[in-house]
C-alpha positions in Angstrom: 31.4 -48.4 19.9 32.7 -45.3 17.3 32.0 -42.4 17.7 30.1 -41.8 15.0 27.8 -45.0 16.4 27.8 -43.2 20.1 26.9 -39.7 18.3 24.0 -41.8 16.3 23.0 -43.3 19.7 22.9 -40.4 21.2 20.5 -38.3 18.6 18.5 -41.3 18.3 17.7 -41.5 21.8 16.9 -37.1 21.7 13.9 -38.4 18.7 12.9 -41.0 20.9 12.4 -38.8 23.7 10.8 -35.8 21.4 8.5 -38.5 20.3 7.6 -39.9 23.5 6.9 -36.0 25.0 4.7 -35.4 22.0 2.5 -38.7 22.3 1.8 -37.5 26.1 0.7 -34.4 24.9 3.9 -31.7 25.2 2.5 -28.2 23.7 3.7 -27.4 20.6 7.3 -25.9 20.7 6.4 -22.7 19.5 4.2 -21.5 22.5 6.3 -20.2 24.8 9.9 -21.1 23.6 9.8 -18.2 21.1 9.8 -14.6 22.4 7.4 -12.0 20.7 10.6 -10.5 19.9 11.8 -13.2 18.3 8.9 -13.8 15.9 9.2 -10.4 15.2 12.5 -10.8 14.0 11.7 -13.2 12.0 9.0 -11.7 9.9 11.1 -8.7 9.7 8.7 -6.0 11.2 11.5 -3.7 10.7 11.5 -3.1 7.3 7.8 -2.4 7.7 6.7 1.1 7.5 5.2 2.4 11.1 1.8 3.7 9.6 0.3 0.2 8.3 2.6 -1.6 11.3 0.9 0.0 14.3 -2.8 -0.3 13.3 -1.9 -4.2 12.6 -0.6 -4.7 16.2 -3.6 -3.2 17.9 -5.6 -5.6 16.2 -3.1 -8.1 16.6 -4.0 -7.3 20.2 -8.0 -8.3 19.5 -7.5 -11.4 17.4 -5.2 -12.8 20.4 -8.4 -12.6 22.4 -11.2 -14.0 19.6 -8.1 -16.7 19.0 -8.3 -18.0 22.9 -12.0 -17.2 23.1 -12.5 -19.4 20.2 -9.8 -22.4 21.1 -11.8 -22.0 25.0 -15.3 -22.8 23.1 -13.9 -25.9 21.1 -12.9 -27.1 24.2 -15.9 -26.4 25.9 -18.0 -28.2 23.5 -15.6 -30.9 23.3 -16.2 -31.8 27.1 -19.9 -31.2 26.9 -19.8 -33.7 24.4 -17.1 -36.3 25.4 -18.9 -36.1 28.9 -22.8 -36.6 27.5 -22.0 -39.3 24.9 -18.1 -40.7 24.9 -15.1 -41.0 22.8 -17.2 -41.4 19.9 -18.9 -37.8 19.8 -17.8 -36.7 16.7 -19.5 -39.7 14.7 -22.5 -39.5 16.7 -23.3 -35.6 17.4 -22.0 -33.6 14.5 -23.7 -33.5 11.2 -22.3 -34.7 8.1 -22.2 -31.4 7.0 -19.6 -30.0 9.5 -17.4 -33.3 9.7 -17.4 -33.1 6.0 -16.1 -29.6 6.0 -13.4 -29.9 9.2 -12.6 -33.7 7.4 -12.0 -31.5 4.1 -10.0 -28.9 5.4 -7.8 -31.2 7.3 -7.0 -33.0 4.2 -5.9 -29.7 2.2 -3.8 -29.1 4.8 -2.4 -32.7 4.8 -1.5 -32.0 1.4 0.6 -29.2 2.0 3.4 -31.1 4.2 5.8 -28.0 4.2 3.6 -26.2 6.8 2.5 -26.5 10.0 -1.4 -27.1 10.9 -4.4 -26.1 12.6 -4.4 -29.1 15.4 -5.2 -32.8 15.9 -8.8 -32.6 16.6 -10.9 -32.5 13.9 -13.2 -30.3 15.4 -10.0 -27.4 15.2 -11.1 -27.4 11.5 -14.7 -25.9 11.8 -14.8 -22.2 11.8 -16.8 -20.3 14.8 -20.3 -20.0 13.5 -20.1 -24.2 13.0 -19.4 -24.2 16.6 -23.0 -22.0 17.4 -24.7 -24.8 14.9 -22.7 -27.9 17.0 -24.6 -26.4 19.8 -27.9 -26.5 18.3 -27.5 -29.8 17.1 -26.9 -31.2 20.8 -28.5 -28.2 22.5 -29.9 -30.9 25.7 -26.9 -31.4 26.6 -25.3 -27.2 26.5 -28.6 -25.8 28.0 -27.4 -26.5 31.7 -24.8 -23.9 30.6 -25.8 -21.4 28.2 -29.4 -21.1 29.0 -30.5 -19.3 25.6 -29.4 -20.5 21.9 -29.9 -17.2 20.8 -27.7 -15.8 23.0 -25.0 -17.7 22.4 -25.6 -17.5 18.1 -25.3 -14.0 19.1 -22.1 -13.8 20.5 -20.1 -15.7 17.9 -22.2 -14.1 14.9 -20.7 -11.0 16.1 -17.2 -12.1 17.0 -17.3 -13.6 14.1 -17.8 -10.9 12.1 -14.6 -8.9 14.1 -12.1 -11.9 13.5 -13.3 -11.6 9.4 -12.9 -7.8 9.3 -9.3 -8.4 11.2 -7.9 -11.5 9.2 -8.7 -9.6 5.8 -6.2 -6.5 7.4 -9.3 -4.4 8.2 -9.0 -2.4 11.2 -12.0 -2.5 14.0 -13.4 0.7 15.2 -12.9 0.9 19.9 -16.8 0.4 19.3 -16.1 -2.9 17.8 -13.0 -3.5 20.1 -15.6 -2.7 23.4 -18.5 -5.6 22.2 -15.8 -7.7 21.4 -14.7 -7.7 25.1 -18.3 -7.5 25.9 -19.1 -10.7 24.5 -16.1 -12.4 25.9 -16.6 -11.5 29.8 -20.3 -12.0 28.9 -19.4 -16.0 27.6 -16.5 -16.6 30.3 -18.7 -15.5 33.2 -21.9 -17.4 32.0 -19.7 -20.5 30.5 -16.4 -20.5 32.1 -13.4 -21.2 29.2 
């Protein structure tokens, strides 16, 4: 064999591999193999001037927590579900109104190849205040957990309402900050994540 053919082998096998780690379910690349410093380098931060940088890192600080509080709730009702009625849960329990919107968004983002996406579930396309009405749609099978729909409407309404004000480069007041923490420790001790 040349070595051009061994070379080919050889990068062939490293896709095979990739592929094979991604089909068992390797986290994405990003996560964790890129430093916070490195991202920063990469968006330049530098060049940014410090009095519209710092308030955006505090609240960098706050979305980190909705982001994980929110990915910890799809998952949660993901299990509730997949446990209470099987693989086919998304068919069966969600309304046509959500799996239309999730299905929609997915496909924009299809569209746009050059980017990376949201995830490979379909329910990582609904938005936070979908997840409140997922639970009201099957609420039998989350009342062993939450106890009170209105409770848990509650908490995302409002946590809702603090990822909006942060995403649009608003800047949360500690109040805010404090009942966003509030509602977290409030869900994770009642629900787990």
């Amino acid at each position: 064999m040349s070595d051009i053919g061994r070379v080919y082998e050889f990068v062939y096998c490293g896709h095979l591999a990739d592929a094979a780690l991604d089909a068992v379910g390797r986290p994405p690349r990003f996560q964790g193999e890129t430093s916070t410093h490195a991202i920063a380098e990469a968006l330049t931060l530098d060049l940014f001037e410090p009095e519209y940088l710092e308030p955006a890192r505090q609240m960098a600080v706050v979305y980190m927590a909705i982001a994980a509080f929110e990915n910890g709730v799809r998952r949660f009702v993901s299990k509730v579900l997949l446990d209470a009625h099987g693989d086919n849960w998304w068919e069966t329990k969600v309304s046509d109104k959500i799996r239309k919107f999730a299905e929609s968004r997915r496909e924009d983002e299809e569209k746009t190849k050059w980017h990376g996406f949201r995830g490979d579930s379909l329910l990582s396309y609904t938005e936070l205040g979908q997840l409140a009405n997922l639970i009201q749609q099957n609420w039998p099978d989350f009342e062993p957990y939450i106890r009170r729909l209105e409770w848990a409407s509650s908490i995302f309404s409002s946590l809702e309402r603090s990822r909006n004000v942060i995403m649009h480069s608003g800047i949360l007041d500690i109040e805010d900050i404090e009942r966003v923490g509030i509602h977290m420790r409030d869900w994770i001790k009642q629900v787990g994540l």
